[in-house]
Every structure is written in C-alpha cells, then in structure tokens.
VEXDREN-2710 file (C-alpha; in Angstrom, 1 decimal):
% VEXDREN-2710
k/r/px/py/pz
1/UNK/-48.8/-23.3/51.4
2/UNK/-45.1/-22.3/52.0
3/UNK/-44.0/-25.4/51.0
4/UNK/-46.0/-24.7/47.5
5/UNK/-44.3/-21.2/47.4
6/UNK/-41.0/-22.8/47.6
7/UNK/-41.7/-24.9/45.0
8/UNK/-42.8/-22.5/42.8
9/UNK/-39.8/-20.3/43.1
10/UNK/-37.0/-23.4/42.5
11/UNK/-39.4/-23.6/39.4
12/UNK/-39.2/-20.5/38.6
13/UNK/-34.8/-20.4/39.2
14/UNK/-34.4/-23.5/37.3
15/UNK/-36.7/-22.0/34.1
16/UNK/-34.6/-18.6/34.3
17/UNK/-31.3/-20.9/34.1
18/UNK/-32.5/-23.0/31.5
19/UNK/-33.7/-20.0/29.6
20/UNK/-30.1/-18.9/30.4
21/UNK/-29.1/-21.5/29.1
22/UNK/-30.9/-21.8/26.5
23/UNK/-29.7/-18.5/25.0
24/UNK/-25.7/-18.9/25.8
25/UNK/-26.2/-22.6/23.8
26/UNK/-27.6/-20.3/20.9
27/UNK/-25.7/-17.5/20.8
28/UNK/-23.0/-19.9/20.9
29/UNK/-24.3/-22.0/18.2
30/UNK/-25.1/-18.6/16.1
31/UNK/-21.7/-16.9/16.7
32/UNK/-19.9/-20.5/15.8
33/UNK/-22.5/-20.4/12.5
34/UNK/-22.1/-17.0/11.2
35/UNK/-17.7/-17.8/11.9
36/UNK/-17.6/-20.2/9.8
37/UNK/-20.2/-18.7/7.6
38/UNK/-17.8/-15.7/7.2
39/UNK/-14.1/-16.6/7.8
40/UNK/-13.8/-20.4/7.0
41/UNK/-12.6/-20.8/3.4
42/UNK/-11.2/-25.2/3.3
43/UNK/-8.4/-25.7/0.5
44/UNK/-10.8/-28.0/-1.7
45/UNK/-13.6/-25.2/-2.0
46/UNK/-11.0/-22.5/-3.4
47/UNK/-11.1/-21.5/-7.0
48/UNK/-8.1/-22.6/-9.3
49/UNK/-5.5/-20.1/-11.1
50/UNK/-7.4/-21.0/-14.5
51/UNK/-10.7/-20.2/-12.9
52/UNK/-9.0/-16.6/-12.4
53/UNK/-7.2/-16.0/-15.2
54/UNK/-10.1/-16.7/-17.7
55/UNK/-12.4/-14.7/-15.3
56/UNK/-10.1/-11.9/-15.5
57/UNK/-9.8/-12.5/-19.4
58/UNK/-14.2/-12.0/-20.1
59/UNK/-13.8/-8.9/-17.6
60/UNK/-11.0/-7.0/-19.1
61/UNK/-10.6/-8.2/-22.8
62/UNK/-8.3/-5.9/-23.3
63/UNK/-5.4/-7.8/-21.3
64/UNK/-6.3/-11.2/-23.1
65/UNK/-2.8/-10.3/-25.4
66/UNK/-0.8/-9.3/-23.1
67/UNK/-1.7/-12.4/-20.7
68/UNK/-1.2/-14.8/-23.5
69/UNK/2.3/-13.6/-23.6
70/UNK/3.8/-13.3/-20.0
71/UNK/2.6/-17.0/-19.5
72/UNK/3.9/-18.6/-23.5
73/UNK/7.1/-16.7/-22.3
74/UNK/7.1/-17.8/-18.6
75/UNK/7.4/-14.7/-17.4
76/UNK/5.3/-14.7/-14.5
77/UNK/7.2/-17.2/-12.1
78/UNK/6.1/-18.6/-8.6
79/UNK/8.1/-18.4/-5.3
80/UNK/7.1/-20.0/-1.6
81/UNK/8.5/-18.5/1.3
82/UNK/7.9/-18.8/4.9
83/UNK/6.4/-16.0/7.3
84/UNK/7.3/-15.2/10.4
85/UNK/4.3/-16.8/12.0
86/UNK/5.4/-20.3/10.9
87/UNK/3.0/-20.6/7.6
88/UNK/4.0/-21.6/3.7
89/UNK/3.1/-18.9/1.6
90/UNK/2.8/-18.4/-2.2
91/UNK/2.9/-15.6/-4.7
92/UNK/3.1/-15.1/-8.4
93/UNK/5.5/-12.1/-10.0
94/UNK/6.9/-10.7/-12.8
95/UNK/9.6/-8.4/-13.9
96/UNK/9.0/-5.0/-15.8
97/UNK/9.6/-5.0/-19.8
98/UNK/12.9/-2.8/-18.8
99/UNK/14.9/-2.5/-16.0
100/UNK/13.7/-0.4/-12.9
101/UNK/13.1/-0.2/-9.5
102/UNK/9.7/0.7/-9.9
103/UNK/7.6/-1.8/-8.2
104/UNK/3.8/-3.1/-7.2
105/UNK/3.0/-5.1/-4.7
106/UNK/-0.9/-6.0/-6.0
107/UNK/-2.8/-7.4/-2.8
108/UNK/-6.4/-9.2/-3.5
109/UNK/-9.5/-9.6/-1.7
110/UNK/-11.9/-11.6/0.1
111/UNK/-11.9/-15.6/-1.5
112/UNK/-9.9/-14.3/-4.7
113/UNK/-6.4/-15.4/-5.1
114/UNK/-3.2/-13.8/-7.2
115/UNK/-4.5/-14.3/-10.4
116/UNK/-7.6/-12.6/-10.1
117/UNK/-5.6/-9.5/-9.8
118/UNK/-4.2/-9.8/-13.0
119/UNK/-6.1/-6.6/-14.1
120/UNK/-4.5/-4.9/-11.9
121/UNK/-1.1/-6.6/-12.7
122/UNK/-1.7/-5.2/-16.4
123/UNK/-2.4/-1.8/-15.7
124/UNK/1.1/-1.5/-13.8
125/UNK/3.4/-3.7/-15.6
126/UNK/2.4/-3.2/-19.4
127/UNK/0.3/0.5/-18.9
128/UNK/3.3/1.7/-16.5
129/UNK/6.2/-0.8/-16.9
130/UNK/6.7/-1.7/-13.2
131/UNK/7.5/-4.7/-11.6
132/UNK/4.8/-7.0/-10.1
133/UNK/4.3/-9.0/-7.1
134/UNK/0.7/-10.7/-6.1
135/UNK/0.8/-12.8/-3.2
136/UNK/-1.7/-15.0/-2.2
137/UNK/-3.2/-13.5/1.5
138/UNK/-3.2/-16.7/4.7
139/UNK/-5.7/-19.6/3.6
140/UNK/-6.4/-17.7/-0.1
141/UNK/-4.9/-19.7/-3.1
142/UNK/-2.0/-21.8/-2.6
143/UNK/-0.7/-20.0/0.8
144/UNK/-1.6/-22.1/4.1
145/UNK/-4.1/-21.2/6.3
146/UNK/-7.2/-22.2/8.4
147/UNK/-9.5/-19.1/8.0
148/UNK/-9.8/-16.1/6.1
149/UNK/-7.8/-13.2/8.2
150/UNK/-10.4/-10.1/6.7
151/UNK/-6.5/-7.9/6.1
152/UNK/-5.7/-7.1/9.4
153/UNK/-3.3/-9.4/10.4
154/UNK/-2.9/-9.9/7.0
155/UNK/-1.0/-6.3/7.2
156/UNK/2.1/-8.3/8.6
157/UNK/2.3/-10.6/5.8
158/UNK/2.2/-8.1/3.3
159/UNK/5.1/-5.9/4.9
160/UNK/7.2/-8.8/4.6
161/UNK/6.2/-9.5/0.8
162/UNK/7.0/-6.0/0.1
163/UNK/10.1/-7.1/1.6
164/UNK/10.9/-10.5/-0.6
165/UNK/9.7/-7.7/-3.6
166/UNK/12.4/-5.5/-2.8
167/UNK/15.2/-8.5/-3.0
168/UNK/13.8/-10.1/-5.9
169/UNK/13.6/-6.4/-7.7
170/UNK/16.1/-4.3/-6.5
171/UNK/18.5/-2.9/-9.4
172/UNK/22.1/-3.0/-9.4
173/UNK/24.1/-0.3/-11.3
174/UNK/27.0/1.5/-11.7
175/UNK/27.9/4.7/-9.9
176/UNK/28.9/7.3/-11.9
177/UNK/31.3/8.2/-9.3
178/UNK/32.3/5.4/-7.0
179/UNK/35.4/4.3/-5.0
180/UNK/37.1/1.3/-6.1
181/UNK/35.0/0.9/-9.2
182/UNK/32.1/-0.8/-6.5
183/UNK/28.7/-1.5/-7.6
184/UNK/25.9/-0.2/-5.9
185/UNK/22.0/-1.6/-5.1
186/UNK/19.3/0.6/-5.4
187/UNK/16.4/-0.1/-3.5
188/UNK/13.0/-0.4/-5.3
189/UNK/10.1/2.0/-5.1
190/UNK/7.2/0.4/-4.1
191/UNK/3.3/1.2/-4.4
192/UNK/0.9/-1.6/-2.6
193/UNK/-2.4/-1.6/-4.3
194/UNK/-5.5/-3.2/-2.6
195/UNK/-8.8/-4.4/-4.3
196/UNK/-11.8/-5.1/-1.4
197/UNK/-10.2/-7.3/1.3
198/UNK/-7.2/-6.1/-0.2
199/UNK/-7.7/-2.8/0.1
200/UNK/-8.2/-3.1/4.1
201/UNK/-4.9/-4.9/4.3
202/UNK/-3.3/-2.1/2.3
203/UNK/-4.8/0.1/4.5
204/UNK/-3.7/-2.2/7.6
205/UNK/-0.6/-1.4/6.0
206/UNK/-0.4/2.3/5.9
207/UNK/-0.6/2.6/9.4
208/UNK/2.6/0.2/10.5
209/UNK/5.8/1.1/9.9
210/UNK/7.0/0.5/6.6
211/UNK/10.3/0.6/4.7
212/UNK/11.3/3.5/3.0
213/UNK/11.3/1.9/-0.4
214/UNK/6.9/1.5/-0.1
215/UNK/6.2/4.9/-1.3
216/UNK/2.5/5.5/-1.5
217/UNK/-0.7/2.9/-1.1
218/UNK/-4.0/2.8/-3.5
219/UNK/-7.2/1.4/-2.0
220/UNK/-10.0/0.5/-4.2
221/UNK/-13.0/-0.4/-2.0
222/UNK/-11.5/-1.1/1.0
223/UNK/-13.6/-1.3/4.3
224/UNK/-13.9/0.9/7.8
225/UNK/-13.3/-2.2/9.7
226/UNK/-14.0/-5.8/9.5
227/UNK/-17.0/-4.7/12.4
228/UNK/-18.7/-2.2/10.0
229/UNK/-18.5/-4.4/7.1
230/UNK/-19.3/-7.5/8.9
231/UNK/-22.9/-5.6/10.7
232/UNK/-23.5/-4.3/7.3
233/UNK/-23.8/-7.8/5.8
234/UNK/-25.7/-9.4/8.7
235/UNK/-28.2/-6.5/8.5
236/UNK/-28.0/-6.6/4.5
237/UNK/-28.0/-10.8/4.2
238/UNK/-30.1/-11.8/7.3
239/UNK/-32.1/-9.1/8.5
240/UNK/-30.1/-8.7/11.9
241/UNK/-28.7/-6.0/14.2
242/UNK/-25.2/-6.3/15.5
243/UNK/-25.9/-6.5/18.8
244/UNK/-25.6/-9.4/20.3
245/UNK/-24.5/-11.5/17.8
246/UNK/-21.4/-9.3/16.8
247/UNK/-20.0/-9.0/19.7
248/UNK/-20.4/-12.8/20.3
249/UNK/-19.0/-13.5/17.5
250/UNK/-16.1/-11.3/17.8
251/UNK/-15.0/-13.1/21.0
252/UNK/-15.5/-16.2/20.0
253/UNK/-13.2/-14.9/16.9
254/UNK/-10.9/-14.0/19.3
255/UNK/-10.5/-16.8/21.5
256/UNK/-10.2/-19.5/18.1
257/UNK/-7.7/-16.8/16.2
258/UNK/-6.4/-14.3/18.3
259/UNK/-8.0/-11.1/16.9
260/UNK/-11.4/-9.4/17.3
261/UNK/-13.7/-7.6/14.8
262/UNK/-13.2/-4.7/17.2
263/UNK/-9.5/-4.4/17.2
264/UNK/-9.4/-4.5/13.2
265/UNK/-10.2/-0.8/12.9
266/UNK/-8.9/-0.2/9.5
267/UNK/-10.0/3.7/9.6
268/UNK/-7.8/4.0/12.6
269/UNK/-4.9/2.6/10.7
270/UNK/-5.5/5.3/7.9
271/UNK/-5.7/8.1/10.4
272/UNK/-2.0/7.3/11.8
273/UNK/-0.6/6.6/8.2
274/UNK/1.7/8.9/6.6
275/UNK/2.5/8.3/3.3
276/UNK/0.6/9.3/0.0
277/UNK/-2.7/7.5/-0.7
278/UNK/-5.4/7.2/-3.1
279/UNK/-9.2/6.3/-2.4
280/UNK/-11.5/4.2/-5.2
281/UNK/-14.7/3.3/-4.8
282/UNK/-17.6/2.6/-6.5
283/UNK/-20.6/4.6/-6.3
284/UNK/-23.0/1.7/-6.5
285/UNK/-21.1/-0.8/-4.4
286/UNK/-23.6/-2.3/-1.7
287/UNK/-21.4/-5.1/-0.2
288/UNK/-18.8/-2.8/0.9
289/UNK/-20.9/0.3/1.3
290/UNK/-19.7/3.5/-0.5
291/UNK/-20.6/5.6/2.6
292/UNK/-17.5/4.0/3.9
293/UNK/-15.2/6.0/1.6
294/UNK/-15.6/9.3/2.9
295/UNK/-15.2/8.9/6.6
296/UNK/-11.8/6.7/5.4
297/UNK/-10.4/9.7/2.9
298/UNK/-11.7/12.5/5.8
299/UNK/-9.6/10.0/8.3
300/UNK/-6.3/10.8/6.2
301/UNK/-5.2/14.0/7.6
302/UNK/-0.9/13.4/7.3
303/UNK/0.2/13.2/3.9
304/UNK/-0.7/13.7/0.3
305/UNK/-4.2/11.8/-0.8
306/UNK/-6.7/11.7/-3.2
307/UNK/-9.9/10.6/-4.7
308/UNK/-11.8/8.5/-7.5
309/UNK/-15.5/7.8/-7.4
310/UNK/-16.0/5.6/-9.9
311/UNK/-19.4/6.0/-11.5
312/UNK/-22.3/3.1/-11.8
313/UNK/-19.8/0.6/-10.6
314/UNK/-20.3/-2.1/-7.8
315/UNK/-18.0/-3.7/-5.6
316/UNK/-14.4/-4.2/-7.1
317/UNK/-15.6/-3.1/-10.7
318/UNK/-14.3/0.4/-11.0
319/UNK/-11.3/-0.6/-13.3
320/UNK/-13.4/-3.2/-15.0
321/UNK/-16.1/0.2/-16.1
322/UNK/-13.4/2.9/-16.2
323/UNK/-10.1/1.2/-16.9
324/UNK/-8.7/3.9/-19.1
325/UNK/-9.4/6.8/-16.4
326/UNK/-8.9/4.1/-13.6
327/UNK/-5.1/3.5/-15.1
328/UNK/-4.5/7.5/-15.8
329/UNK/-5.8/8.2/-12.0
330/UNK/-3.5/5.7/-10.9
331/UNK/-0.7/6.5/-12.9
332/UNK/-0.3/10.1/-12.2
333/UNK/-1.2/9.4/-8.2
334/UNK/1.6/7.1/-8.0
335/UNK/3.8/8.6/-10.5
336/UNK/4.0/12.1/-9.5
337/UNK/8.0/12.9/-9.5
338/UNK/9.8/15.9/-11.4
339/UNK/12.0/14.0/-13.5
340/UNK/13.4/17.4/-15.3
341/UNK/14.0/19.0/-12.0
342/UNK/16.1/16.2/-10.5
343/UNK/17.9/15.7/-14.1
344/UNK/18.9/19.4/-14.3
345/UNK/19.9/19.9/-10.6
346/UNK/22.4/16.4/-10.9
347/UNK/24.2/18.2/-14.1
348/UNK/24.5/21.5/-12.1
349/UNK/26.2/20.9/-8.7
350/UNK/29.5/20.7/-8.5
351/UNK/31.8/17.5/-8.0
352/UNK/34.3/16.4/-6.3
353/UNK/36.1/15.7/-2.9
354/UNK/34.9/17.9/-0.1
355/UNK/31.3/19.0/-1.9
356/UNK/28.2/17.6/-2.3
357/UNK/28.1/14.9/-5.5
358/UNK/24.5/14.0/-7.1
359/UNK/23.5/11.9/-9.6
360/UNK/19.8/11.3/-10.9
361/UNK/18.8/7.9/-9.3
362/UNK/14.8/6.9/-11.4
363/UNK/12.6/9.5/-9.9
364/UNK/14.9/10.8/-7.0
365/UNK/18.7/11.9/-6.5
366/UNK/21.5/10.3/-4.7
367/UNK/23.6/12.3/-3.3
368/UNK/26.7/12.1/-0.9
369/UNK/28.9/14.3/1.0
370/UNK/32.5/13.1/1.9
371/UNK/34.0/15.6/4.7
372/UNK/32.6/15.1/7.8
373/UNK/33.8/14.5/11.4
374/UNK/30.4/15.2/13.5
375/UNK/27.8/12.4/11.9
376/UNK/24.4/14.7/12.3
377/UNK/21.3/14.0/10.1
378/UNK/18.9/16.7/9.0
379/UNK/15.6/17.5/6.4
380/UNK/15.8/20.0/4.0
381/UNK/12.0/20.3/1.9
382/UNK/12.7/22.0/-1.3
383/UNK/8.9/23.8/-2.4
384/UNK/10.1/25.4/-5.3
385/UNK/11.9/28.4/-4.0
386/UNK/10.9/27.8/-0.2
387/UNK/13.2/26.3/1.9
388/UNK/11.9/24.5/5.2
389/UNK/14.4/22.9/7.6
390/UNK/14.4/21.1/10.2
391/UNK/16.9/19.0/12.9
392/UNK/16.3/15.1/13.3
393/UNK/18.5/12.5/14.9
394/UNK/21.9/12.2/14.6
395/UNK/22.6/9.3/12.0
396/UNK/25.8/7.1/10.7
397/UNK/26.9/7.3/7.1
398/UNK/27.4/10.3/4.7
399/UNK/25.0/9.3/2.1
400/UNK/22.4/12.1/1.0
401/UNK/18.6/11.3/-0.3
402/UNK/16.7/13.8/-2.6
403/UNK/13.6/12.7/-3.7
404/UNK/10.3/14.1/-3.9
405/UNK/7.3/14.1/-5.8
406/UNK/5.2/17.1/-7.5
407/UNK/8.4/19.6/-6.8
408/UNK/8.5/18.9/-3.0
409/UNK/12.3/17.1/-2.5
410/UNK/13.6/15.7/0.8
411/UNK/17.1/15.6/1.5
412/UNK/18.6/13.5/4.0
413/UNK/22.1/15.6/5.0
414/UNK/24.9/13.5/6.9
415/UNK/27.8/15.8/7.1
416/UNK/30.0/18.1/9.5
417/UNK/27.5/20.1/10.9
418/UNK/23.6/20.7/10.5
419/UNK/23.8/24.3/9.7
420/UNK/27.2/24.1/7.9
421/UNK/25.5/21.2/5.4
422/UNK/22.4/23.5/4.3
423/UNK/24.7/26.4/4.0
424/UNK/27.0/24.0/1.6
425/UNK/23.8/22.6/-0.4
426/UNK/22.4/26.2/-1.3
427/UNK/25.9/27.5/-1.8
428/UNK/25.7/25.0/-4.6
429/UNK/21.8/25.1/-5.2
430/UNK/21.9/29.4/-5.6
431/UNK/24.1/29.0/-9.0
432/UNK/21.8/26.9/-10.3
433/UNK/19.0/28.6/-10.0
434/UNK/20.7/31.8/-10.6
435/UNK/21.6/30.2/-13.6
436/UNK/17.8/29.2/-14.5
437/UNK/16.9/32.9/-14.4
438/UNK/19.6/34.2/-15.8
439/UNK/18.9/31.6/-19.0
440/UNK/14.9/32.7/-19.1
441/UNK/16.3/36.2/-19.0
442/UNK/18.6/35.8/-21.7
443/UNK/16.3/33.9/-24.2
444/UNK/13.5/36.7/-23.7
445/UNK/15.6/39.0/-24.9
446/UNK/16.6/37.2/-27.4
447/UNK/13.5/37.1/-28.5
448/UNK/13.0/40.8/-28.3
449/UNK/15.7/41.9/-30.1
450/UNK/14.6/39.5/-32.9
451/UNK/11.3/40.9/-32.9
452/UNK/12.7/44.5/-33.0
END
C-alpha cells in the first residue's frame, strides 16, 4: 500500500513538471511567435521608395505636381551616415525654395519608410517653405537593422538626425555689425513631426534632452507606450489578455534587444518634456486607439500644447481627410513668433560699443553685449509689458538670445552684472515703448483734430 502511495505521488510530481513544462515550452513558443509576429520586419519583405511615393501620390493628389518636380530637378538628395550604435543609416532631404533656417525633421511610422512621409514633406516645404529631412527609423527602408524598434530607442537616432539636419541646413550670413568683417552661422530652428510609430519616437524625443535649435514637436497618432498599444492589438487581433503573454514577451524582448515593452513609456516621456507640442489624432482610429490621446495631452503639464481631433479619420489619415485645416493647424502651432515685435525692437535700441546691439535673426533676435568683466547668465521673459526675471548659471561668452513665440521673448544676458544687465536692457527697452505710446498718442489726435 505505501509503496502504491509513493508511486502515485512521483506520478503526480513528474505530471505537475511536465505540465510545467509544458506551459514554459509554450509561453516560450507564443512570446518568440507574437516577437517576430510584431517586431521582425527582413530587408526583402520592405516596400520600395516607388511603392511610397505613388501611394502617397493616390492619397494626396494634390502633391502629385509638386513631387514631379523636386525629383525631375533632383532636389531631394540621399545621405548615409553612421549612428552611434554602430549601424548604417539612410535618409532623404531637401532644401527650402529660399533660404532659411527653418527646418523639419519628418519621422515615419511602423513598416513605412521616408517616402511615405512625403505628405508631410509637402505640407512643410512647399505650404511653409522649410527645410526637410526624413530619415528612415533602424531596420525601416534602406537604414540597417534586425527588428523594428517601436520609437523608443529610436528617440536616440532621431536626436542625432536632427543633428546631421542642423549641419546640412544651417544658414551662413552676414552680420550687420561684426568684427573683422567675420561671417556668422545661424543655427536652424527645428520642428520634429511624428506620424504613428513616428509619433512615439517624437514623443520619445520630447522627453531627452534636446538642442536648442529643435523648437517644438507635433505628434499625429502617436501611442501611450509600446505595452498599451501592443495589449490593445493582442486583445483587438487575437482575442487575448495581456497577462501572461505580455509580460513574456516583453522579457524575452528584452533579453534578444535590450529594451522592454515596460520601459518604453512614451506618456512618461511627454510628462517630463518641455518644449511646445501639438496632439493629432483621429477620432475613428482603432489600431492606435484614440482614448490614448487624452491621457498623452493631460500628461503635458510644462510648456505650451495643443490639440487637433481630426474628425471621421482612422489611423494616420487626419491629413489625408483634413489637409487644408491639418496644414493651417500646423502652421500656426509651429509658426507662432512676432515677427513685427522683434523687427521694431532691433531698429529701436541703440548701437554701439558698451550697449546692448540687436539685429532681427528669422523669428528671434540676436543680440550681444560687449563690456563685461564678471561672465553671469540670466532670463528675462518679456509678456508684453510684464517683466519676469530670474538668475541661472553663470555662463562664458557675451552673446544675447531673444526669441519668443506669441509675444513671450527670452533673453539670454551675458554681461557685467545680473542686475546691472536688466537695468541696461530696459534702459534701452523703456524708450521704445515710450515711443510706441507716444506714436498711438500722437496719431489719435491726429485724427481728432481732422475730425474737428
């Protein structure tokens, strides 16, 4: 009898470890499947440039001109540069009818490549007349690469192509005041604009540090995280929960990649970003769920942001529907600088040695202060009449920023002393104004005594 018992229960071990088994060898199998299933995107099953281009061409007819020409005239050019992580990597560009710093960096989404953000391309470089540079993301079009990296390490890549846009795009110009007759570079001014996968690597983005030339970010149906999106498509594809398979699948992502669905928390990255951003999504977009874009805009609470819900449209179709609102949207989000104000203010400050000299640089003002024996840096926010400052780090140099956008300015002040160098800038800021009112008060009664 005992030796029956025994029996029984090495039976009973050996069925619970094969069921054990049993269920690591699947889960295994399962997370290996749905890995490939979802990340694995091989050279020879990637759709070509033409595929793209005349994709983009039956969407958006509208471009079909304006694509005819920038190839016939080889304007768009390739380069191939090599990222820090050891991989070739390609994108397309092209320069702006005219010359400007004004640049977008146009990032595309999941199995796309370049030129199937041509659209996109349009709207900024003949709509807006910037710059344009589309790279192809790791393992997407003719960039290396063994899987598809859903935009999070992506984010990397992307700084450093905003990077390679700044050197290819960066203006040279003459100073209107410059010792020894030198030439000066100005920086570009950079927006980087993300469709789907695209717009969780901008996102990605928004949340690193990032040069000061990358002003603002647009997403257009961009994702929570690559967890949320990826349990929303095994509920929505095979009728699954997330547990356990995600999590499975995660480490096992992990361990062949070195990243996890878990650690790709693209909301997060929006909640430490700073900069301006604008939100798109479509209201009917099922396969990256619109519910996402709230929690994502409420997320933003540093910096300016907005909103576009765009009507009826699925996934990656609001531009496609609504191009003409989608452009102006984009256009004033991204354009937003008081061109008047920092035109007036350059012709109104005095010149010369020992005072504060300004000249109207695109959408800001440069402006630079030559006495100076204590190097001390300082931020001055101009809100129309309102005058905010506040003591940073000390800093080299004696060259002044003002930019700004919607009548906000930020001036960088390198100079003699903090308190000395506001009390210079508003000694020469009051006439102005002064000036201003004194102008509107002469020209209204002007127009009284004409009417009398």
């Amino acid at each position: 009898m005992k030796m029956k018992q025994k029996t029984m229960r090495k039976i009973g071990i050996a069925s619970a470890l094969g069921l054990v088994v049993l269920v690591v060898l699947g889960l295994y199998g399962a997370s290996n499947y749905m890995l490939n299933y979802s990340l694995n995107y091989p050279k020879e099953e990637r759709m070509t440039a033409e595929h793209w281009k005349n994709r983009m061409k039956n969407e958006c007819p509208w471009m079909i001109g304006w694509m005819d020409s920038v190839y016939q005239h080889h304007c768009v050019k390739d380069t191939f540069v090599t990222m820090p992580s050891g991989y070739k990597a390609h994108a397309i560009y092209l320069y702006a009818p005219k010359t400007t710093e004004k640049t977008a960096v146009v990032v595309h989404g999941y199995q796309v490549r370049s030129e199937g953000m041509l659209h996109i391309a349009y709207l900024y470089n003949h709509d807006m007349g910037y710059n344009v540079l589309l790279p192809d993301l790791y393992g997407h079009g003719e960039s290396e690469g063994d899987h598809i990296q859903m935009g999070w390490k992506d984010r990397w890549d992307v700084i450093r192509w905003s990077e390679i846009a700044n050197e290819i795009f960066k203006v040279k110009r003459e100073e209107q005041r410059v010792k020894n007759e030198e030439r000066r570079v100005m920086n570009t001014r950079q927006v980087i604009h993300g469709i789907s996968m695209g717009a969780a690597t901008t996102m990605a983005v928004s949340g690193e540090k990032t040069p000061d030339y990358v002003k603002c970010f647009v997403e257009d149906c961009g994702y929570t995280s690559v967890w949320d999106e990826f349990s929303a498509q095994l509920k929505d594809q095979f009728g699954l929960p997330a547990f356990p398979l995600m999590n499975t699948t995660s480490a096992l992502c992990q361990y062949r990649y070195g990243w996890s669905f878990a650690e790709a928390q693209q909301i997060e990255q929006v909640r430490k970003s700073t900069k301006p951003m604008l939100f798109i999504h479509g209201d009917k977009d099922a396969f990256v769920p619109y519910a996402m874009l709230h929690p994502l805009y409420e997320a933003k609470t540093k910096g300016r942001k907005a909103i576009f819900i765009a009507k009826g449209s699925v996934h990656a179709m609001a531009y496609r529907d609504h191009h003409e609102e989608y452009t102006r949207i984009v256009k004033d989000f991204v354009s937003k600088r008081n061109r008047l104000f920092s035109d007036m203010l350059s012709h109104h400050i005095s010149r010369g040695p020992g005072c504060l000299q300004i000249e109207a640089a695109g959408d800001g003002i440069n402006v630079e202060h030559f006495a100076g024996k204590e190097e001390v840096r300082a931020y001055l926010a101009l809100q129309g009449m309102q005058v905010d400052v506040a003591e940073a780090d000390t800093a080299t140099g004696n060259k002044l920023l003002l930019e700004g956008s919607l009548a906000v300015y930020l001036i960088e002040v390198v100079g003699e002393g903090f308190y000395q160098q506001v009390a210079t800038l508003l000694s020469h800021f009051a006439p102005f104004l002064f000036g201003c009112i004194s102008h509107f008060l002469n020209q209204e009664s002007q127009k009284r005594d004409g009417s009398m």
